[in-house]
C-alpha positions in Angstrom: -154.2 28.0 56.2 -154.5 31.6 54.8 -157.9 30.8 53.2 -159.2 29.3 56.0 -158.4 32.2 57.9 -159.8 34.7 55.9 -163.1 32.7 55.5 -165.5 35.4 57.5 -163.8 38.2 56.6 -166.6 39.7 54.7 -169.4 38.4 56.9 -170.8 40.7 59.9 -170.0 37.7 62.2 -167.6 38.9 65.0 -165.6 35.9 66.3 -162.0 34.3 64.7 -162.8 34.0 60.5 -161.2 29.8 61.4 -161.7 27.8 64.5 -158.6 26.0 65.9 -159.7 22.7 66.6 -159.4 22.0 70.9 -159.5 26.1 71.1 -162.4 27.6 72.7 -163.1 31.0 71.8 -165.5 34.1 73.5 -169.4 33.6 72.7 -170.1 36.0 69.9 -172.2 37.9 71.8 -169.8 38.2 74.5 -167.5 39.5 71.9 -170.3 41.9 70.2 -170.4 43.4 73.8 -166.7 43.8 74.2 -166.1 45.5 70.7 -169.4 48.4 71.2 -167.8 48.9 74.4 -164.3 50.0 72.6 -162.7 47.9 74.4 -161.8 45.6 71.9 -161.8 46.0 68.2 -160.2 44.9 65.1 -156.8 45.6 65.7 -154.2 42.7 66.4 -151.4 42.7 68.6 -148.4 42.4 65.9 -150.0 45.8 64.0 -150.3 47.9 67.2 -146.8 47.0 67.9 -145.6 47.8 64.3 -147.1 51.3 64.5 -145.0 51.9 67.5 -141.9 50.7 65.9 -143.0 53.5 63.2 -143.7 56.4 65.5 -141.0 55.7 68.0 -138.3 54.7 65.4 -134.6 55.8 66.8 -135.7 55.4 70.2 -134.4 52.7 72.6 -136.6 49.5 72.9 -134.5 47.0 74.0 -131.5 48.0 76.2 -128.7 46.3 78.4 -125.6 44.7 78.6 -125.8 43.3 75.4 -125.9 47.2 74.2 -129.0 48.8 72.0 -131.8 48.3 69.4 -134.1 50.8 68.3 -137.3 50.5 67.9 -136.9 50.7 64.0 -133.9 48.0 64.5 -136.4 45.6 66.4 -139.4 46.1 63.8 -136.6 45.5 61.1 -135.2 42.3 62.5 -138.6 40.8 63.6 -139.7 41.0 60.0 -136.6 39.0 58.6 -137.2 36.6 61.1 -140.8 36.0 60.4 -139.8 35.5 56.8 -137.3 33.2 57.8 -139.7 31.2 59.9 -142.2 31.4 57.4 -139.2 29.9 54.9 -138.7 27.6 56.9 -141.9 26.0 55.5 -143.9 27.1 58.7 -147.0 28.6 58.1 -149.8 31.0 60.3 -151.2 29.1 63.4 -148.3 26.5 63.4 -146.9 25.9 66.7 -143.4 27.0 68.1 -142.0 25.7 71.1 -139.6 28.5 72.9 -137.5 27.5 75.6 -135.1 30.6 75.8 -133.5 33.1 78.7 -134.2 36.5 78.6 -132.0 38.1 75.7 -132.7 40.1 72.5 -133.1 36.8 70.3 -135.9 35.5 72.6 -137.7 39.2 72.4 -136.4 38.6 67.8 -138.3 35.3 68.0 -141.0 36.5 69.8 -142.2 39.2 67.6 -141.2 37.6 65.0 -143.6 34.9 65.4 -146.6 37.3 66.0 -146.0 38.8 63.1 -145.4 35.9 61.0 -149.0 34.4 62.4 -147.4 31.5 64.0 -148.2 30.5 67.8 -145.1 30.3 70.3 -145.8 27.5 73.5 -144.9 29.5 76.7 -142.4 27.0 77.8 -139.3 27.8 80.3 -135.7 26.9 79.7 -135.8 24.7 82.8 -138.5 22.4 81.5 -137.1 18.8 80.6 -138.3 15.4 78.6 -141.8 15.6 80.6 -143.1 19.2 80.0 -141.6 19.7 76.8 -142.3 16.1 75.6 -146.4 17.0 77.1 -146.8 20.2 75.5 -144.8 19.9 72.1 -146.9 16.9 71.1 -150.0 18.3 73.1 -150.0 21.3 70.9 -148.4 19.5 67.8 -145.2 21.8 67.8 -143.3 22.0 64.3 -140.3 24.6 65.4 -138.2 23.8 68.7 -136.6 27.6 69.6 -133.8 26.7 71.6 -130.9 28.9 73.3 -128.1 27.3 71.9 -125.0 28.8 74.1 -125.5 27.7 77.7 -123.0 26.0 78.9 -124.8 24.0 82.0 -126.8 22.5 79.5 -127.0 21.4 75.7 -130.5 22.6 74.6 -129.5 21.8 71.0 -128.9 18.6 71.9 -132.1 18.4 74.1 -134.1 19.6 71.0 -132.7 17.1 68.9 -134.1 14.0 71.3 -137.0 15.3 71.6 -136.9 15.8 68.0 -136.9 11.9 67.4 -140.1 11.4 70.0 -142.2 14.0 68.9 -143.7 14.0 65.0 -144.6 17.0 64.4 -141.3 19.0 65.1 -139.6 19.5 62.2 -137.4 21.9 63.3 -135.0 23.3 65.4 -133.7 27.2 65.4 -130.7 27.9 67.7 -130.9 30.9 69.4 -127.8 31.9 70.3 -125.3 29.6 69.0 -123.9 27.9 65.2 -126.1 25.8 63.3 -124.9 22.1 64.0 -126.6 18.7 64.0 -129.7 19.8 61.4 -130.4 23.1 63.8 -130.9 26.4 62.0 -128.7 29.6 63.6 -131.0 31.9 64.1 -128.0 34.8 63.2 -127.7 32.5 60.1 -131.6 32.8 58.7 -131.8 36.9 59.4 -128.9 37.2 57.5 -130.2 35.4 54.2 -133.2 37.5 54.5 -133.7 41.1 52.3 -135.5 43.5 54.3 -137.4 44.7 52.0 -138.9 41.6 50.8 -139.2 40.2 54.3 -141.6 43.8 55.2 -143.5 42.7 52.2 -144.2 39.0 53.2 -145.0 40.4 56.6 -147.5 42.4 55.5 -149.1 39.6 53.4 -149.9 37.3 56.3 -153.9 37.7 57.3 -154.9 39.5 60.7 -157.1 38.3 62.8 -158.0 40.2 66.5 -160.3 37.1 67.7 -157.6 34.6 66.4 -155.4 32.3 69.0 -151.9 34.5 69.6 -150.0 32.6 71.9 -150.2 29.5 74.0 -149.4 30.4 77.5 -149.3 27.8 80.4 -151.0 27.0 83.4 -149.2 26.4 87.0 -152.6 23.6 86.9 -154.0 21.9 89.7 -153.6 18.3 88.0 -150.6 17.2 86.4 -148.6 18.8 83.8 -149.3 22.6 83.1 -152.4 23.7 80.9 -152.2 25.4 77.6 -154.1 28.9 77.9 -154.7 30.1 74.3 -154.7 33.7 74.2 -155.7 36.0 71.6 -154.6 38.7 70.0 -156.9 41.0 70.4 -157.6 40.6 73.8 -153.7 40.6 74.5 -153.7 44.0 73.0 -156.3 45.4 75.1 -154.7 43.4 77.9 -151.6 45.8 77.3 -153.2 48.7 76.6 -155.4 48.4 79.6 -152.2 47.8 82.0 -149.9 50.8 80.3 -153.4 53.5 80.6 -153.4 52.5 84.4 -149.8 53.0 85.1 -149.0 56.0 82.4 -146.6 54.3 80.7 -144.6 56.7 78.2 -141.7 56.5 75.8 -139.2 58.1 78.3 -139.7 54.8 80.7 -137.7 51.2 80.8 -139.0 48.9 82.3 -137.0 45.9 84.2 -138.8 42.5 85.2 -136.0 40.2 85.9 -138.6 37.5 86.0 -139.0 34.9 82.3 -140.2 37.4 79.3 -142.2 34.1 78.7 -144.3 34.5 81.6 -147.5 35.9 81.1 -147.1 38.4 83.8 -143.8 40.0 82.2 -145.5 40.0 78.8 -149.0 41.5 79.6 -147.8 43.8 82.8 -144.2 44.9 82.2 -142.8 44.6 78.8 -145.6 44.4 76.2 -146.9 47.4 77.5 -143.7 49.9 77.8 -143.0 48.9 74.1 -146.6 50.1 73.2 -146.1 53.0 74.8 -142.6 53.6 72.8 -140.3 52.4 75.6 -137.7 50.1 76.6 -137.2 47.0 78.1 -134.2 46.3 80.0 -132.6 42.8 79.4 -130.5 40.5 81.5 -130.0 37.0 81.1 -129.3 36.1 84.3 -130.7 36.9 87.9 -127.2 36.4 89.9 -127.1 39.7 92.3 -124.0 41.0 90.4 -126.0 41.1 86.9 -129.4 42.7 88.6 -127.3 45.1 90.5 -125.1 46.5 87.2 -128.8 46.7 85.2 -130.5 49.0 88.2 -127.4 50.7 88.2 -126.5 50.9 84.3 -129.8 50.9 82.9 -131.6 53.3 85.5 -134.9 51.8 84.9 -138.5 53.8 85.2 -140.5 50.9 86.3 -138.8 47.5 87.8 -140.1 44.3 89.7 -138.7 43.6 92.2 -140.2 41.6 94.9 -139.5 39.0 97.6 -136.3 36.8 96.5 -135.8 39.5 93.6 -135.7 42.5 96.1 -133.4 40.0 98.3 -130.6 39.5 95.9 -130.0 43.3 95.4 -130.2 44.5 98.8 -126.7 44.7 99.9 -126.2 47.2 96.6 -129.1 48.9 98.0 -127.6 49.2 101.5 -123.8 50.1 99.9 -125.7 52.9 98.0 -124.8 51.6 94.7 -128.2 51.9 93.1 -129.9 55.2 92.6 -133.5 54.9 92.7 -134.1 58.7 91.9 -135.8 57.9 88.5 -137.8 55.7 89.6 -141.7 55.7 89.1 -142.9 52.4 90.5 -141.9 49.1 91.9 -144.1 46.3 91.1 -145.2 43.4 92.9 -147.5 41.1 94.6 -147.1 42.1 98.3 -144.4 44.5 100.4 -145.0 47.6 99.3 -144.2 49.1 102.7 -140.5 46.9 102.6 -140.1 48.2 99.4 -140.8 51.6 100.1 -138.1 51.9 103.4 -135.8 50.4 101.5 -135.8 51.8 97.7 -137.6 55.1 98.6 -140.3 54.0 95.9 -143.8 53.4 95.7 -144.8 50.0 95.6 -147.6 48.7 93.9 -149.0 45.5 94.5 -150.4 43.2 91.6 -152.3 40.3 91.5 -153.2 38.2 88.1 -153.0 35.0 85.9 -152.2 33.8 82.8 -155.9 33.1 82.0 -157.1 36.4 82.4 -158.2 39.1 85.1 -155.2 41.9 86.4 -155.4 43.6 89.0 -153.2 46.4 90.1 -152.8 49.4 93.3 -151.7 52.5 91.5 -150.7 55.7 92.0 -153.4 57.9 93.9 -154.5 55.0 96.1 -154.9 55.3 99.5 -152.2 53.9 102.0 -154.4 51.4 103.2 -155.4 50.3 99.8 -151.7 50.0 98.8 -149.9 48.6 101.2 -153.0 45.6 102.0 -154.6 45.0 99.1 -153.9 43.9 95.4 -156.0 46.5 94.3 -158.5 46.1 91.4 -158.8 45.3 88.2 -157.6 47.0 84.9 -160.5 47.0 83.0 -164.2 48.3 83.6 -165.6 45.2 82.4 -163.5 42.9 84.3 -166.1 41.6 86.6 -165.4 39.6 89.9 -167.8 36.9 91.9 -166.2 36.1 95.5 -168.0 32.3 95.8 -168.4 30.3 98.6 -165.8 27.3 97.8 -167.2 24.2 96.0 -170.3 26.1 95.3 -171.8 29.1 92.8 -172.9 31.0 95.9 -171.9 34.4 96.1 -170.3 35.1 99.8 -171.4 38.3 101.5 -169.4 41.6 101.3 -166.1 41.1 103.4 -166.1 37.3 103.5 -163.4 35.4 102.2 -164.1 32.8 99.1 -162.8 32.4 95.8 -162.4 34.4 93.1 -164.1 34.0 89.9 -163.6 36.2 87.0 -165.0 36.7 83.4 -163.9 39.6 80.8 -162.4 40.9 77.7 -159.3 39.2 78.1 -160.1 36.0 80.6 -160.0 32.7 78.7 -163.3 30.8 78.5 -161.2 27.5 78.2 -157.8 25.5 78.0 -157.1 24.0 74.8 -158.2 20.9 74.4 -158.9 20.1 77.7 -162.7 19.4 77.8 -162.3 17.4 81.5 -160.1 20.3 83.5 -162.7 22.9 82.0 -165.8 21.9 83.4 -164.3 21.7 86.5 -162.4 25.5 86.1 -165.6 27.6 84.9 -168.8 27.9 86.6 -172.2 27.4 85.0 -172.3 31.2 83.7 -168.7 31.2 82.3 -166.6 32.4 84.9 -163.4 31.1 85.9 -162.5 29.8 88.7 -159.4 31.1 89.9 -158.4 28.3 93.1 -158.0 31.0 95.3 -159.3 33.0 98.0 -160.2 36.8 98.5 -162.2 38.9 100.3 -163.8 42.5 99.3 -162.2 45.8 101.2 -164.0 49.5 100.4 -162.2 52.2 101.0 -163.9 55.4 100.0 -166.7 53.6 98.3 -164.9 51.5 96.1 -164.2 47.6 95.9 -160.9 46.7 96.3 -159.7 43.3 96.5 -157.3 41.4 99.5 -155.4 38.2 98.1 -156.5 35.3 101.3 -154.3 32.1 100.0 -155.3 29.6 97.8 -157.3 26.5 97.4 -155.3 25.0 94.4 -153.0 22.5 95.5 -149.9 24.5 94.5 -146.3 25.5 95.9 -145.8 29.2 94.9 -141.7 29.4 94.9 -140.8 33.1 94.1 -143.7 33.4 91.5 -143.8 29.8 90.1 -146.5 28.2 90.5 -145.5 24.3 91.1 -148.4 22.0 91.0 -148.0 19.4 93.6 -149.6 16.8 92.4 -147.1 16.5 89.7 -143.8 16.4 91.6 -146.1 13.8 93.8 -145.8 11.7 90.5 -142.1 12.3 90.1 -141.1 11.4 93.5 -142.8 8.4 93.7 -141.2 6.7 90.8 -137.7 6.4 93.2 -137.4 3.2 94.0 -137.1 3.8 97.7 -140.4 5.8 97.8 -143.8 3.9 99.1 -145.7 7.2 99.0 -145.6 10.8 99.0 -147.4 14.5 99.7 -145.6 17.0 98.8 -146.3 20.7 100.6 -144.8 24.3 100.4 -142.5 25.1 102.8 -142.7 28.7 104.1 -139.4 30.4 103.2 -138.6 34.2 103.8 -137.0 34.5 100.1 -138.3 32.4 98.3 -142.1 32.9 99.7 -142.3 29.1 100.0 -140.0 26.1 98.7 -141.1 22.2 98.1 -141.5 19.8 100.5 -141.3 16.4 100.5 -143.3 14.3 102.9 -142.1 10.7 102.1 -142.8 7.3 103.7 -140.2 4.8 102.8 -140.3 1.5 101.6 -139.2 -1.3 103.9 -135.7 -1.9 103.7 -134.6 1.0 101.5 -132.6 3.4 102.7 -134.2 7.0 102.9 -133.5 9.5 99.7 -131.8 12.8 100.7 -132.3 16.0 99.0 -129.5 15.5 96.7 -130.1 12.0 95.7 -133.6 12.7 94.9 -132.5 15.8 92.7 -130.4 13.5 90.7 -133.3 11.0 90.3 -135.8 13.7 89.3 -132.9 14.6 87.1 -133.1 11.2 85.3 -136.6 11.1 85.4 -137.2 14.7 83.5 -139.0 17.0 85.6 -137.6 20.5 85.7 -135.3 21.9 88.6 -137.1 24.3 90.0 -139.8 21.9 90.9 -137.5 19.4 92.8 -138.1 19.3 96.6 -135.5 21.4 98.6 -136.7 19.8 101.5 -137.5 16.0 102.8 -139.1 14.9 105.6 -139.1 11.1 105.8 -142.5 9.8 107.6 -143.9 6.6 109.4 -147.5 7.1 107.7 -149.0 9.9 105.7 -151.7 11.7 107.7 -155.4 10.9 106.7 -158.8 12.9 107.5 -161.6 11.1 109.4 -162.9 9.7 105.9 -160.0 8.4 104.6 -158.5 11.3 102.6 -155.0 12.4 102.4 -155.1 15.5 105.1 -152.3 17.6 103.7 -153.2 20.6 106.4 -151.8 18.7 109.3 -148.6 18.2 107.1 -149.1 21.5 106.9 -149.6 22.8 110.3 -146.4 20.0 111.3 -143.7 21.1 108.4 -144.4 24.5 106.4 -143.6 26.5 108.7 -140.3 25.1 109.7 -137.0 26.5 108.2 -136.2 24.7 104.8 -133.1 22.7 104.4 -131.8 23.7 101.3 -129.9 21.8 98.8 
């Protein structure tokens, strides 16, 4: 794979020297555009980070109750484990399924995969036989990055089945816990490795800005999520661009409590303060006792800390345990008035997805603009159509549609998903984002107001559960004749899963708890099980026959949900 990926590297062609097969990349010329702009260029993610490892060396980046690493600690133990990977037999582009908490030996994985060139899947530790099993063979996974140590749940153990159904893994790293059963110890492989040697192989492996980085995922609108190849590149500027809008420095640590996985923590809160020489405050659990100590301990810069986050440390906040005097900013995606009266900082609101555009209030803004709207977007060459839904027609100034984006860092397509993306851009390349905005000014400039959303999704406290797929799930109980499922509003948890079932004759209604354990069996992750059911004689229709999921709405969502 090294030739191949060093193929154009003489040519004045701007684009990735190898194509990934089911990847699709920028235009060229949309790419020629971006780099005589400055914005992006020929830097890659993995050396920009390296450089700040360098400047920044006995400084804190990674902090917590785990205690310390430096930043020349980190950029020493990411290169042992890229050498271990690539010793492994791995090699660059190769596929690495992580399913891992927040801890320093997801953030040692990480890094080391980027600079080993290999491509980590975006999965969550929650995920079960159906995503992983989806995605791992999707994507042709060969490493299965596993925690190792949780005692709920045996995710060596997990690896290993779906070791036996899927090909292409050949193997399995334990993060956190003994090699047993054929699984590596991931303590075990950065101990075998020389430093020295491991630096060299690092800086052996071929860079490539326009080449695929990582695979993130997709909350979708249709089943299982979407791989979103992003590259690295355009991640850089990504970070750069978020960190130049906030003034992120090497005196700051930031603390998103929220997956490191997720886009959002990677591109908005952590990638950035590390760029910038900072920390990143880690915790592998949210219980209110663990959030509480890190506020308290760790006395972060920059946190996020919204809706059910903000929730499970406000009786700290009201016993004055926490002092917020350091404080620079909380982020996140609505309340900055709550979260002002009750932490004495500002708030800033952010809007964004995994496949591209961020958007962000900051400092200087005007009240209005911070405490209604999401703000704008990071980049100057971020560029935003409001359509009229269905259609390619541009709505007029104030009106609510959807949002489409295109820009230096917005995808131009899933991987390998030919059907969902001509149905996600629009004829000129823009993405369709599924939800809807409208266009405030406010001193002459655009600023955007989040409206809902069109995609057929539940958004649970920032994950996005797509409910066509838990549709699927529920309807293989045997007592089920059909389903809808809906978000319930909730005043935590923003909104929780419904499930609007009509039940076969003769079977006796599932509760909340027996369809968790059948959803169990059947493999679909936790988080996505309904925490509410509402058994029905019919499902509702529209006058032409289609399900009509608003009255279920307008009848259910709003109620409280029963929780399980």
């Amino acid at each position: 794979m090294s030739a191949q990926l060093k193929m154009n590297a003489s040519s004045n062609t701007i684009g990735p020297a190898y194509r990934m097969p089911g990847v699709v990349y920028p235009p060229e010329a949309d790419l020629r555009r971006y780099v005589e702009a400055g914005y992006l260029g020929h830097d890659t993610l993995p050396e920009a980070f390296m450089r700040a490892h360098k400047q920044h060396g006995e400084r804190p980046a990674l902090v917590g109750p785990e205690g310390t690493v430096t930043h020349r600690e980190f950029d020493e133990i990411t290169d042992r484990v890229a050498s271990a990977f690539l010793n492994l037999g791995l090699e660059p582009l190769d596929r690495v399924v992580f399913q891992i908490p927040n801890c320093r030996e997801l953030m040692f994985g990480l890094f080391g995969c980027f600079k080993a060139g290999l491509i980590p899947i975006c999965t969550l530790v929650s995920h079960r036989e159906r995503e992983i099993g989806y995605l791992a063979n999707h994507a042709r996974a060969k490493l299965h990055f596993v925690q190792g140590d949780d005692p709920k749940f045996d995710h060596v153990e997990f690896a290993q089945r779906m070791q036996k159904d899927i090909g292409s893994l050949r193997h399995i790293v334990a993060a956190r816990g003994p090699a047993r059963g054929g699984a590596h110890s991931l303590a075990d492989l950065i101990k075998k490795e020389d430093p020295v040697a491991a630096k060299a192989k690092v800086a052996s492996i071929p860079r490539d800005p326009f080449q695929v980085l990582i695979f993130q995922l997709s909350g979708g609108t249709t089943g299982v999520p979407k791989i979103i190849p992003r590259f690295s590149g355009d991640y850089l500027y990504n970070m750069q661009a978020v960190s130049d809008w906030h003034g992120f420095n090497e005196r700051d640590v930031m603390y998103n409590p929220m997956p490191i996985m997720h886009n959002y923590n990677m591109v908005c809160c952590s990638g950035p303060v590390l760029l910038a020489g900072g920390a990143i405050a880690l915790a592998p659990t949210l219980d209110p006792d663990t959030m509480s100590g890190v506020l308290r301990e760790q006395k972060p810069t920059w946190a996020v800390l919204g809706g059910p986050l903000l929730a499970k440390v406000a009786p700290a906040i009201a016993r004055g345990e926490i002092d917020f005097s350091q404080m620079r900013g909380v982020l996140a995606t609505s309340g900055a008035p709550k979260i002002r009266s009750m932490t004495g900082v500002p708030g800033y609101h952010v809007f964004g997805m995994t496949e591209g555009v961020i958007m962000f209030t900051r400092k200087g803004d005007a009240p209005e603009v911070l405490d209604n709207t999401c703000g704008r977007p990071v980049s100057a060459l971020d560029h935003v159509k409001i359509l009229r839904p269905g259609t390619e027609e541009e709505v007029p100034l104030g009106e609510v549609g959807e949002p489409a984006f295109t820009g230096p860092y917005t995808i131009r397509g899933y991987y390998d998903a030919a059907d969902r993306n001509a149905e996600a851009f629009t004829s000129d390349g823009y993405y369709r984002s599924g939800d809807l905005m409208s266009v405030k000014v406010v001193d002459g400039v655009q600023y955007f107001v989040f409206q809902g959303r069109i995609k057929d999704v539940v958004d649970r406290a920032g994950e996005k559960i797509n409910a066509e797929e838990v549709e699927w799930a529920v309807a293989t109980h045997p007592a089920v004749a059909a389903c809808a499922v809906i978000g319930a509003k909730d005043k935590v948890y923003g909104e929780r899963v419904c499930a609007c079932i009509v039940v076969k004759p003769g079977q006796a209604a599932p509760d909340i708890a027996g369809m968790g354990e059948h959803l169990r069996v059947y493999g679909l992750a936790k988080f996505k099980w309904p925490e509410r059911v509402e058994i029905v004689t019919e499902l509702p229709v529209t006058h032409v026959g289609k399900l009509d999921k608003n009255a279920l709405r307008a009848k259910y969502a709003a109620a409280p949900a029963t929780k399980a």
